[in-house]
C-alpha positions in Angstrom: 10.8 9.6 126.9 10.6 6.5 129.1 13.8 5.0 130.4 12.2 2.0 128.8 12.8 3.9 125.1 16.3 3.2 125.1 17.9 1.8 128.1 16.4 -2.1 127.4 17.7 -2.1 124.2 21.0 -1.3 125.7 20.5 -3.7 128.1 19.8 -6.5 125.7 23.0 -5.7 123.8 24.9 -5.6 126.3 24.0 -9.0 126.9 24.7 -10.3 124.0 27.6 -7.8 122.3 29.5 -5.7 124.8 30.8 -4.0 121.2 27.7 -3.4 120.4 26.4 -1.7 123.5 29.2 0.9 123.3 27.9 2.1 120.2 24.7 2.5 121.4 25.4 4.1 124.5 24.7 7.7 122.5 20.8 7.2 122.9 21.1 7.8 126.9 23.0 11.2 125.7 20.4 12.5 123.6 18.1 11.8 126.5 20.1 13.7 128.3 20.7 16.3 126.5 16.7 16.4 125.3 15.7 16.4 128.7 17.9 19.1 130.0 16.8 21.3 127.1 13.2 21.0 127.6 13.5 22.0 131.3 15.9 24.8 130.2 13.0 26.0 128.0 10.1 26.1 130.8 12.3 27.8 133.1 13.8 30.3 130.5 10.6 31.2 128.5 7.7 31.6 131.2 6.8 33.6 133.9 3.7 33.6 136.4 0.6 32.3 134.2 3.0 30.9 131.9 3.3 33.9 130.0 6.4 34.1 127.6 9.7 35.9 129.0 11.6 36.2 125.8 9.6 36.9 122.0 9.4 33.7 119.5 12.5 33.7 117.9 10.8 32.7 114.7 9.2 36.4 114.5 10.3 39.5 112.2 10.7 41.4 115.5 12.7 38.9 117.5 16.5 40.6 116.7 15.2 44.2 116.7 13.6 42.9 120.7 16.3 41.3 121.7 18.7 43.9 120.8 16.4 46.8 122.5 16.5 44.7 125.9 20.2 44.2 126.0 20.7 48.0 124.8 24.7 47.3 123.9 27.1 50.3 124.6 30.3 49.0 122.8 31.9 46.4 120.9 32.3 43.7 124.1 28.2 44.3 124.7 27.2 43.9 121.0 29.0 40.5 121.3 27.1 39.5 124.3 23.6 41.0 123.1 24.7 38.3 120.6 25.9 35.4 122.5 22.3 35.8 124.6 20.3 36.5 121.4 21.6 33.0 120.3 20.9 31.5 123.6 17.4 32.5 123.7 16.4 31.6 120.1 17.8 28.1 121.3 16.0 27.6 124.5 12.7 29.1 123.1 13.0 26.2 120.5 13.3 23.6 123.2 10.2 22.0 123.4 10.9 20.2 119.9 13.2 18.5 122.0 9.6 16.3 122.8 9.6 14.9 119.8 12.9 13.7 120.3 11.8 11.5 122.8 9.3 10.3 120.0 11.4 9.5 118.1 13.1 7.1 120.9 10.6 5.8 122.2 9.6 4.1 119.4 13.7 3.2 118.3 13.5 1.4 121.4 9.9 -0.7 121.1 11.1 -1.8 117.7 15.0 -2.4 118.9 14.2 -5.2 121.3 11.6 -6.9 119.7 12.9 -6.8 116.0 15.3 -9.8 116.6 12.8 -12.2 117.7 9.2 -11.0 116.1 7.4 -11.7 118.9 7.5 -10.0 122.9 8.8 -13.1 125.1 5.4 -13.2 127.3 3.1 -12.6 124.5 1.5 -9.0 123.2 -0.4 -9.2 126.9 2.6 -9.2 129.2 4.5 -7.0 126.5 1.6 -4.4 127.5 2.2 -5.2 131.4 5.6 -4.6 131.4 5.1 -1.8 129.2 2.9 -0.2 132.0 4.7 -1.2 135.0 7.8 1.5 133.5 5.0 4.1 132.9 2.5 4.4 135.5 4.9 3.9 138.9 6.9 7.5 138.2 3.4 9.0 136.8 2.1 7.7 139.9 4.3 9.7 142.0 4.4 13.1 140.0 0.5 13.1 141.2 1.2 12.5 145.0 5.2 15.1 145.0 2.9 17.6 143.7 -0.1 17.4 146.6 2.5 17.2 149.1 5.9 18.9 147.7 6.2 22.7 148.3 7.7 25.7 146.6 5.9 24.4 143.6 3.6 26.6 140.8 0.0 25.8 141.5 -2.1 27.6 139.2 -5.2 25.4 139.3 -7.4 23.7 141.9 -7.5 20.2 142.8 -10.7 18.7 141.7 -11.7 15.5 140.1 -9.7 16.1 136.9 -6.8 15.1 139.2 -8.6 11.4 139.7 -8.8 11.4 135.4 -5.0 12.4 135.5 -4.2 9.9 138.1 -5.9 6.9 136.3 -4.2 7.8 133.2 -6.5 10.3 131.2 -5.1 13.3 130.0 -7.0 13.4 127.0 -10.5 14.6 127.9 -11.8 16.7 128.1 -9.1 17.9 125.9 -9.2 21.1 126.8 -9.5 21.0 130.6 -7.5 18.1 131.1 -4.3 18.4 128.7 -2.3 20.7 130.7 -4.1 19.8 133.9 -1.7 21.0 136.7 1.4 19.8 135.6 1.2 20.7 131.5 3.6 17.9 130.7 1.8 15.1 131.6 0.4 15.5 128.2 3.0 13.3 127.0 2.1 10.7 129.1 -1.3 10.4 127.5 0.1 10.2 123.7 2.7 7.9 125.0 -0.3 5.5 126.1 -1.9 5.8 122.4 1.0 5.3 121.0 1.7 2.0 123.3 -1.6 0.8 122.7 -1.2 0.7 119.1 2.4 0.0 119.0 1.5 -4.2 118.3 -0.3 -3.2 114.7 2.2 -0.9 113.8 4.8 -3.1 114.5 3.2 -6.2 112.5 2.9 -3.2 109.6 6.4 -2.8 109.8 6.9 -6.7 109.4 4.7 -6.6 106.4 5.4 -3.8 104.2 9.0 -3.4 105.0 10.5 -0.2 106.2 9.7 2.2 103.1 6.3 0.8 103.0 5.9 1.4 106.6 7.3 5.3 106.5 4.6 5.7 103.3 1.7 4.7 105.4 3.3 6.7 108.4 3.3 9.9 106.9 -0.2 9.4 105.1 -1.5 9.2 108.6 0.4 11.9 109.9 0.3 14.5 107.3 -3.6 13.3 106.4 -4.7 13.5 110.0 -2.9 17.0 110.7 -4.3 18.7 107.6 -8.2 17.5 108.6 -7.4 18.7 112.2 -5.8 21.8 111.0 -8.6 23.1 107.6 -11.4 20.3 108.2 -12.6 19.2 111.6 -13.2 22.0 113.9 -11.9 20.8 116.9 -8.8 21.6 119.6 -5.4 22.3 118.7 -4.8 19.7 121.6 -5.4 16.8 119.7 -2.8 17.5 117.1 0.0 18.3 119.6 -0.6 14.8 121.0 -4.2 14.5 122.3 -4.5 12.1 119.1 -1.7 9.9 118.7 -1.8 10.2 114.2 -1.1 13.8 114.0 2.3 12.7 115.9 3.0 9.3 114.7 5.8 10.1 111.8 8.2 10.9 115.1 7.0 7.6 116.4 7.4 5.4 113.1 10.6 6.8 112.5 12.2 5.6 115.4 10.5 2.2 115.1 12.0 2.4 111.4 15.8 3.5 112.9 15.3 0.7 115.2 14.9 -2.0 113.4 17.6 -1.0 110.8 20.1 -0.9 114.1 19.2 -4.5 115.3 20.0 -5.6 111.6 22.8 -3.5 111.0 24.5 -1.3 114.1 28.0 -1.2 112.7 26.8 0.0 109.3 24.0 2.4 110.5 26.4 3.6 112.9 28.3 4.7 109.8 25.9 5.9 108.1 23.9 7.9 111.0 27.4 9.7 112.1 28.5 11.0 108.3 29.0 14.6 107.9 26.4 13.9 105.3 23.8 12.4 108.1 24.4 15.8 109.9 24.0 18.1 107.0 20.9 16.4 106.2 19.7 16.3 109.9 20.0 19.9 109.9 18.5 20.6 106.4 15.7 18.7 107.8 15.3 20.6 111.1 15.6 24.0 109.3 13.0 22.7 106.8 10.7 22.2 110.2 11.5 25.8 111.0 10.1 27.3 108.4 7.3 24.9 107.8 5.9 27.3 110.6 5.7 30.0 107.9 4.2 27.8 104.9 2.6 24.9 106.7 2.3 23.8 110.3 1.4 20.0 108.7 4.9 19.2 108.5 6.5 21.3 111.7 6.7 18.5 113.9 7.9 15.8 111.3 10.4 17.4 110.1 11.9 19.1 113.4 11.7 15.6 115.1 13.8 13.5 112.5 15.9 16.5 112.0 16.4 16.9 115.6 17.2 13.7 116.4 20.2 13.1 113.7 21.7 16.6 114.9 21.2 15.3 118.7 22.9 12.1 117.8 26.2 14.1 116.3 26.1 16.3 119.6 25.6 13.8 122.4 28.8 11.7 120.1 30.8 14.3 120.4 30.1 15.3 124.4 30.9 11.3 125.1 34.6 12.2 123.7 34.8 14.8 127.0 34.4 11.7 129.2 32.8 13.6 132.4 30.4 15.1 130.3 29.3 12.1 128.3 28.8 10.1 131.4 27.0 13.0 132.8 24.6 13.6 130.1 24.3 9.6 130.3 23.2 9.2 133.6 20.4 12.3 133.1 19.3 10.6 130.1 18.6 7.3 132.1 16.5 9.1 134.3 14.9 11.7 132.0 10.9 9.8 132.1 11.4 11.2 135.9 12.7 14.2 135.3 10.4 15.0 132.6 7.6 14.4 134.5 8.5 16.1 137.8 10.2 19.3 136.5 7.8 21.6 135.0 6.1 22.8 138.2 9.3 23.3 140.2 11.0 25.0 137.4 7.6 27.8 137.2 8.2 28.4 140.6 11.4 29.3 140.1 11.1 30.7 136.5 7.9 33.2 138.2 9.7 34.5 140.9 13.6 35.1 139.4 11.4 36.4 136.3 13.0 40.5 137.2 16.7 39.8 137.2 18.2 40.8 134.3 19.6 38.1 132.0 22.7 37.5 132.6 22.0 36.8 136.1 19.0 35.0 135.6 20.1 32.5 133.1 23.3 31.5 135.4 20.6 31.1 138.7 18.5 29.2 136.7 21.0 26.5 135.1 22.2 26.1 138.8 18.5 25.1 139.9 17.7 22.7 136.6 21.4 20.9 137.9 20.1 20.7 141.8 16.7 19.4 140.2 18.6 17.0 138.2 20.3 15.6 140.7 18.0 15.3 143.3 15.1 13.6 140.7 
């Protein structure tokens, strides 16, 4: 989710291929549009306490809900009752938008060092300048939220704040994960993943990139089913307080990447097929209903999915010039944003949680654009 995931890989190109720079300039839109969802979501779906606004559009009873609560009188209303059925069943979803950002965080790790092999100031100053992009904005979430108002504070300051500060959001796992500001979860798996990003990029080297994706989802799917039926422990872990449960996301990018830095004209062709997108959103409906037969492969399979279906989308919005460059410029800025947002947006989310829908969702897309602009 960094600004470092894609925007340095575009930078690079740019240097060296303005042709090639223009076709990746659809990474900053998925950002954008990733971003924008997953803020959507936290404002949309929960209320004081962070209980849910809106029923899990994944359940037998969502339609039968939904319809109850919009109570349609004619023709015009059963439209609507649909129109905002759809809507909620889409920001509900938004949080796989996350592994989204998995996905391009690793792309671009693997896009700017795949020419070359090797960082330009070794493995130790790739890991400086790796932390100099992550810690300054993480840095300042911690201090905008002890001095920022009109914020949700729903826990005390005490010395898990220190952990958080100096990095840990790992443990304790379940006092520390959603510490205060509950997405600065991804910070910590985004420093796992970091950490081990040098072996898994040699293993990439070695094995190739079907080798690579093998080993990748032997991790994934092996770790996730011992945290899942084996090992006792919190469900933390395998949303990201373990980096293995969540490395397929991760891998895959790095795999994408490297293809791109070999290839971009021909995997620009291949990733923008109508077949690409069919199979994107196979894929992501696959995820969906791995909820039902196996929550091993939910987060695999919605994150490659996702990501193919995002690429189509933020392709298209770049046609409606305003909007592309729009989308763009949130995506350049979405490490911020993600990491700022969530507290703001349960203030609002707690307080505007009594106006009926169709007021509320309007209010509430104005707010996530004045947050947007002002992060």
């Amino acid at each position: 989710m960094t600004n470092a995931a894609t925007s340095p890989a575009t930078r690079q190109t740019r240097a060296t291929s303005p042709a090639a720079a223009v076709r990746l300039d659809w990474l900053d839109g998925i950002k954008g549009i990733s971003i924008l969802w997953i803020v959507f979501f936290h404002g949309v779906n929960f209320g004081p306490n962070g209980t849910n606004r809106f029923p899990w559009p994944l359940s037998d009873g969502f339609f039968a809900t939904m319809r109850a609560s919009c109570a349609p009188q004619s023709w015009g209303g059963e439209i609507v009752c649909g129109l905002e059925t759809f809507g909620v069943a889409v920001t509900r979803l938004g949080f796989h938008a996350v592994a989204v950002f998995l996905v391009l965080s690793g792309f671009g790790l693997a896009y700017s060092l795949a020419k070359t092999g090797e960082p330009a100031g070794g493995w130790l100053g790739w890991y400086r300048s790796r932390l100099l992009r992550l810690f300054p904005m993480y840095w300042l979430a911690h201090i905008v939220y002890l001095v920022s108002p009109f914020q949700a504070q729903y826990e005390p300051i005490d010395y898990r704040f220190l952990l958080s500060f100096l990095g840990d959001r790992v443990w304790p796992i379940d006092m520390i994960f959603f510490y205060f500001n509950p997405a600065l979860w991804y910070f910590g798996l985004l420093l796992q993943l970091y950490l081990v990003f040098p072996v898994l990029f040699r293993l990439l080297q070695k094995l190739g990139i079907t080798g690579f994706l093998a080993v990748a989802a032997v991790v994934t799917f092996g770790s996730r089913y011992l945290l899942l039926h084996v090992i006792p422990l919190s469900g933390n872990y395998l949303q990201g307080g373990f980096f293995a449960p969540r490395l397929w996301e991760f891998a895959f990018g790095m795999a994408l990447g490297v293809l791109y830095r070999r290839d971009a004209t021909q995997m620009n062709c291949i990733l923008f097929s109508p077949l690409a997108l069919l199979a994107g959103a196979v894929v992501y409906v696959l995820g969906l209903y791995a909820y039902d037969w196996s929550y091993i492969y939910v987060d695999a399979l919605t994150g490659s999915g996702l990501t193919v279906i995002l690429a189509h989308l933020a392709r298209a919005t770049d046609r409606i010039r305003p909007l592309g460059r729009a989308l763009a410029t949130v995506g350049l800025y979405s490490y911020g944003l993600y990491l700022l947002h969530q507290p703001y947006v349960l203030y609002f989310g707690g307080r505007a949680q009594n106006l009926p829908t169709a007021q509320f969702v309007p209010a509430l897309a104005a707010f996530v654009v004045v947050l947007a602009v002002v992060k």
